[in-house]
Short mmCIF file of the C-alpha atoms (twelve columns), coordinates in Angstrom:
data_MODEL
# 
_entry.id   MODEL 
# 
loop_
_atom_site.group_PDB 
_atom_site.id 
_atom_site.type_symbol 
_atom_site.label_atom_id 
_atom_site.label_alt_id 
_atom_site.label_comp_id 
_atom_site.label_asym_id 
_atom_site.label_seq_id 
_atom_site.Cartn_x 
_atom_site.Cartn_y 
_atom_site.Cartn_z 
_atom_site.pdbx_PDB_model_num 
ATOM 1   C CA . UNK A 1   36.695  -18.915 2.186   1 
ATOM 2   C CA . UNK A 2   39.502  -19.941 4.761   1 
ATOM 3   C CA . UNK A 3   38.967  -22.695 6.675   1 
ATOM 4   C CA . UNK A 4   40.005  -20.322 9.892   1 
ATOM 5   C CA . UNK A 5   36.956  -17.923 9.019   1 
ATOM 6   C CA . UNK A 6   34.499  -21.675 8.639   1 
ATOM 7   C CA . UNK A 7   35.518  -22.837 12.404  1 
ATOM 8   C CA . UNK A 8   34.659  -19.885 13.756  1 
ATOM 9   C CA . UNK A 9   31.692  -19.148 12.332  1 
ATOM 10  C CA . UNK A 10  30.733  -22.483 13.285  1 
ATOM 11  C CA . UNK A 11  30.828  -21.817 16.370  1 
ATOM 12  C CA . UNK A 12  29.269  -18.436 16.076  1 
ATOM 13  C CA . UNK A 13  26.294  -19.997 14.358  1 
ATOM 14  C CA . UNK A 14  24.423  -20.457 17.678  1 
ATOM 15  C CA . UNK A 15  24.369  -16.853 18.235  1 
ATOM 16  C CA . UNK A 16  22.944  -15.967 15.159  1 
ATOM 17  C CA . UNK A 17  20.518  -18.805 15.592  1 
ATOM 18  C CA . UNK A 18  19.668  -16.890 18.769  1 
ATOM 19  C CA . UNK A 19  19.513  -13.589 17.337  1 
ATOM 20  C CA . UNK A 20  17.741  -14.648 14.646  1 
ATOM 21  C CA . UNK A 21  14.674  -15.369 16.649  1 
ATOM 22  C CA . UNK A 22  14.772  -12.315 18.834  1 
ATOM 23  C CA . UNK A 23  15.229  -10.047 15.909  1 
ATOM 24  C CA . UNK A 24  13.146  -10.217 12.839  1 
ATOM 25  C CA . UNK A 25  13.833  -8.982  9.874   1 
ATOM 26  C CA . UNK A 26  10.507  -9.979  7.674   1 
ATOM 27  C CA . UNK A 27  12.006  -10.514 4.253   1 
ATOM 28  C CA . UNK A 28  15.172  -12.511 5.189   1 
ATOM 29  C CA . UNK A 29  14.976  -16.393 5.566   1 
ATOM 30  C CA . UNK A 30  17.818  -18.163 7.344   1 
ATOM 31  C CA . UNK A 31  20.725  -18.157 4.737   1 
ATOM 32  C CA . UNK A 32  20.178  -13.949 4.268   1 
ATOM 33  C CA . UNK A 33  21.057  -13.988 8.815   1 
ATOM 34  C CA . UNK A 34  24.041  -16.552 7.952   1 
ATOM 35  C CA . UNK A 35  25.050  -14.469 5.097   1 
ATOM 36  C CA . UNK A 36  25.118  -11.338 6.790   1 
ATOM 37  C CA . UNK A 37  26.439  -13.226 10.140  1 
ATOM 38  C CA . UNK A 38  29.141  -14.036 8.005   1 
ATOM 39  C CA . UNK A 39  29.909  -10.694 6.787   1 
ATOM 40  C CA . UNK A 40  29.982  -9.045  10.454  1 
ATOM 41  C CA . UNK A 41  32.207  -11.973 11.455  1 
ATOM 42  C CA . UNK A 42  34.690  -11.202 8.596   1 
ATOM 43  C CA . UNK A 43  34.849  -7.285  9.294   1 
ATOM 44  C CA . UNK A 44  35.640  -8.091  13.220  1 
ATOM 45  C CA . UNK A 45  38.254  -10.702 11.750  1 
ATOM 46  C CA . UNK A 46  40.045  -8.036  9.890   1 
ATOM 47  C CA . UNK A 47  40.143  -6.067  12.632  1 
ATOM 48  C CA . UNK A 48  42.540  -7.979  14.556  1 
ATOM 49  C CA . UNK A 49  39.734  -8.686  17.440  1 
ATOM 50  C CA . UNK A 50  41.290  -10.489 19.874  1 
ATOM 51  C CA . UNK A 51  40.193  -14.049 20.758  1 
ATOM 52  C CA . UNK A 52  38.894  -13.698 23.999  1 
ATOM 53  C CA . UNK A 53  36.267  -10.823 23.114  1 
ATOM 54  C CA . UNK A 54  35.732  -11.367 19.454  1 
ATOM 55  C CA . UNK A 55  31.958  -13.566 20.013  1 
ATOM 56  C CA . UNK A 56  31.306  -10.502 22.491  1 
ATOM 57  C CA . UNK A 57  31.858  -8.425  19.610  1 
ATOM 58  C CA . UNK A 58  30.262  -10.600 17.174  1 
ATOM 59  C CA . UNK A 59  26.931  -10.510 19.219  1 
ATOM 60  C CA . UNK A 60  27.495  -6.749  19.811  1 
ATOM 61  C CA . UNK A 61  27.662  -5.697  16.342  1 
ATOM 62  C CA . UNK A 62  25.138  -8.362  14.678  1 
ATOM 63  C CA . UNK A 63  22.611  -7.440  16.590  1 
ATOM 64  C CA . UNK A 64  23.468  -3.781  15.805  1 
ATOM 65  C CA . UNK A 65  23.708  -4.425  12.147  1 
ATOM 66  C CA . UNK A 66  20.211  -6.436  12.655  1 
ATOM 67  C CA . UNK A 67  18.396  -3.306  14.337  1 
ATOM 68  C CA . UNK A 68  19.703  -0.875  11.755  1 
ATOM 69  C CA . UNK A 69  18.101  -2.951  8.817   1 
ATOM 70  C CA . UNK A 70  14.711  -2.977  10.772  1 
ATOM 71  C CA . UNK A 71  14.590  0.603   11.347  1 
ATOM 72  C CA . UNK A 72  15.492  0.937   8.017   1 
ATOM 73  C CA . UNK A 73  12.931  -0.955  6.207   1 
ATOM 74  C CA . UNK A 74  10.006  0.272   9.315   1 
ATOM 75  C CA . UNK A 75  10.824  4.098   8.150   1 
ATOM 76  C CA . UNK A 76  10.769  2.936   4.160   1 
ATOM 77  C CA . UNK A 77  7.365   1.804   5.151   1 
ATOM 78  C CA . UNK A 78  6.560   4.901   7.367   1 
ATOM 79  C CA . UNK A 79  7.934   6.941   4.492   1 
ATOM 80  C CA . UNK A 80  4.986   5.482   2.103   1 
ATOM 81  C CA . UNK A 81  2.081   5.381   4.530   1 
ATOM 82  C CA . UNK A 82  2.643   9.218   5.104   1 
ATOM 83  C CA . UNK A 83  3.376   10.151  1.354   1 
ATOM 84  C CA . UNK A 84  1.088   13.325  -0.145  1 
ATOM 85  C CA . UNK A 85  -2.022  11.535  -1.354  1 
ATOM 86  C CA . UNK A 86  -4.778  13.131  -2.767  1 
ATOM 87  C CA . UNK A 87  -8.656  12.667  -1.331  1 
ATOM 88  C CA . UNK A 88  -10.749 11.805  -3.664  1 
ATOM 89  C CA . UNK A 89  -13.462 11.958  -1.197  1 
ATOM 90  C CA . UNK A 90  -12.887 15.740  -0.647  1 
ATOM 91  C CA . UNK A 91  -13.594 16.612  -4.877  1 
ATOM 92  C CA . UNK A 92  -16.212 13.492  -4.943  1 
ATOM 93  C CA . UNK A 93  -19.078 15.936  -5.873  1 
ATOM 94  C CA . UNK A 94  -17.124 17.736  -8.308  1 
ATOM 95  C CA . UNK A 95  -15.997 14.673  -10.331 1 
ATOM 96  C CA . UNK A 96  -20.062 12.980  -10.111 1 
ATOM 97  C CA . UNK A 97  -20.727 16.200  -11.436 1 
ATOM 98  C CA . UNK A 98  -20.348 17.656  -14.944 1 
ATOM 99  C CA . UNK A 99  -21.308 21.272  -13.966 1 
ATOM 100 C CA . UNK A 100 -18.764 23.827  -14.164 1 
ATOM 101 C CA . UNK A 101 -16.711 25.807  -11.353 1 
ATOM 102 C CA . UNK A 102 -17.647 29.680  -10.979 1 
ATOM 103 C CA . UNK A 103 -14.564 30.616  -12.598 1 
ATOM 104 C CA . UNK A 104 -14.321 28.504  -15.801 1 
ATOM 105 C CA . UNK A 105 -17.974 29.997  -16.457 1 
ATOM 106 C CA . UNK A 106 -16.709 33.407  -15.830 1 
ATOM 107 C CA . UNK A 107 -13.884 32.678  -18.428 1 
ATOM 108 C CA . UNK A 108 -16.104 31.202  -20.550 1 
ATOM 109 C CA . UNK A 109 -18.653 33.915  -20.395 1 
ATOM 110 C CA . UNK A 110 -15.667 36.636  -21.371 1 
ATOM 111 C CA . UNK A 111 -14.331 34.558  -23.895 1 
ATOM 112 C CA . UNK A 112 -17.461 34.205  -25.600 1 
ATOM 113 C CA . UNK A 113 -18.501 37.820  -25.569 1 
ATOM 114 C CA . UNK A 114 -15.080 38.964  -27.134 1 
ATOM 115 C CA . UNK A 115 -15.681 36.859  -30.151 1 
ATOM 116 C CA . UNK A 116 -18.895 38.075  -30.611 1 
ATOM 117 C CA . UNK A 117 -17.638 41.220  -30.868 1 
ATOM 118 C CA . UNK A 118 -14.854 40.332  -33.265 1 
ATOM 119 C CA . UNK A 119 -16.740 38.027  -35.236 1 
ATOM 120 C CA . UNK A 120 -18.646 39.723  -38.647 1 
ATOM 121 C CA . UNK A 121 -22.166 38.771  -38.572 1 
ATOM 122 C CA . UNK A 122 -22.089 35.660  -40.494 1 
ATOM 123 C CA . UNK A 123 -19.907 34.121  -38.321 1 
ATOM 124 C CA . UNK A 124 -21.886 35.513  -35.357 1 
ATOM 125 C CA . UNK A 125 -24.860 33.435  -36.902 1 
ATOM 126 C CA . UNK A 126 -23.262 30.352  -37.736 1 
ATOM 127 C CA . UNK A 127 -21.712 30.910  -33.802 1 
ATOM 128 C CA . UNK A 128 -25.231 30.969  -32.575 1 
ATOM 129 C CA . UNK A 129 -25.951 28.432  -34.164 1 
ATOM 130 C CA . UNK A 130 -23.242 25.807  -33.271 1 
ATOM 131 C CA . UNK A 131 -23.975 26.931  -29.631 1 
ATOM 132 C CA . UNK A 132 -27.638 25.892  -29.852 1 
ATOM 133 C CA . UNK A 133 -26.964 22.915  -30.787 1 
ATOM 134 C CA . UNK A 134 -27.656 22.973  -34.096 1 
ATOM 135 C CA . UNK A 135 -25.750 20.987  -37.389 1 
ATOM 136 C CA . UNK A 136 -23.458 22.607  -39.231 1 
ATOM 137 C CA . UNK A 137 -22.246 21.667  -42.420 1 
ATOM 138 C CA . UNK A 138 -18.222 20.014  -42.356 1 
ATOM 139 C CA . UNK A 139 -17.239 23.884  -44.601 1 
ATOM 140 C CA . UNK A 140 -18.927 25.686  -42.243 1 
ATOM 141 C CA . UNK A 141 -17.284 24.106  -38.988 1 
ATOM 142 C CA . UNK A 142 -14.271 24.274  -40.400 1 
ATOM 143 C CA . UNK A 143 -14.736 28.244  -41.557 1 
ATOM 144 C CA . UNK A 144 -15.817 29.074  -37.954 1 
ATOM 145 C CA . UNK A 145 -13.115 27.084  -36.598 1 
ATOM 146 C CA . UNK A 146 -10.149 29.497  -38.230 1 
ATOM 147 C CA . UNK A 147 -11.777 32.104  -38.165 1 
ATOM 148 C CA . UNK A 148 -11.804 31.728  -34.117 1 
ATOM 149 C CA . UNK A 149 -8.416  30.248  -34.156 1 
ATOM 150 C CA . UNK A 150 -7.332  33.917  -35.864 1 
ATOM 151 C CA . UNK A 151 -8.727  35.747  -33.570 1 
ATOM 152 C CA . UNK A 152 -7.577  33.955  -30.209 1 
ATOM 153 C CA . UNK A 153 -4.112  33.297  -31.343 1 
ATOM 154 C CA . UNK A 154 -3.126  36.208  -34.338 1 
ATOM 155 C CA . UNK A 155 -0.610  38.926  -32.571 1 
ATOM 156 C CA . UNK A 156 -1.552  41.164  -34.771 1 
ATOM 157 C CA . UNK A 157 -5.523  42.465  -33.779 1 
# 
């Protein structure tokens, strides 16, 4: 850096001391308000301030450039807190529970009785049967099993 742009942020140092305590920005230790101090200071540089108001500037926009980065990380933060959540507590007694809703019964229900009715009677027995509860052997599972899978998803019945 030039050694013009080092004296005067020398003596520009006490306002960003200054500002520094008045405005907090909570992630930033000192050298992130010195760094950024500096960067202000070199955009009012290049701007061919003149002498006489260039730490009135200085203060002017650093503080500016200060407040803009705290609004900027408060509404990041107010962005999260009021993101779509879901309540759990709303569907607690429908997770606990392992019961069914109305509807999936219903489907159920009608899905059932349509195989029935497709079903010959030897699968209708060995579908009764895997609905009790009972064991079925590996050949029959597996029999049952396509022969539902044809029914549900064939285009052609």
């Amino acid at each position: 850096m030039s050694e013009e742009i080092m004296n005067v942020f020398e003596k520009v140092k006490p306002i960003i001391s200054k500002t520094m305590r008045t405005i907090r920005v909570k992630s930033w230790n000192i050298d992130d308000y010195y760094q950024e101090g500096l960067i202000v200071l070199n955009d009012i540089l290049n701007s061919k301030c003149k002498e006489e108001q260039l730490y009135v500037h200085f203060k002017v926009k650093y503080r500016q450039k200060l407040i803009d980065i705290v609004r900027k990380t408060q509404a990041q933060k107010r962005y999260w807190e009021t993101a779509a959540s879901l309540d759990v507590y709303e569907s607690e007694s429908f997770i606990s529970s392992n019961k069914n809703t109305p509807e999936e019964l219903a489907i159920y229900n009608s899905l059932k009785n349509e195989l029935f009715e497709k079903l010959s009677p030897s699968y209708q027995v060995l579908l009764k049967r895997q609905l009790s509860g009972e064991t079925l052997t590996r050949m029959e599972k597996h029999r049952l099993k396509e022969k539902i899978k044809r029914i549900l998803f064939d285009d052609e019945q």
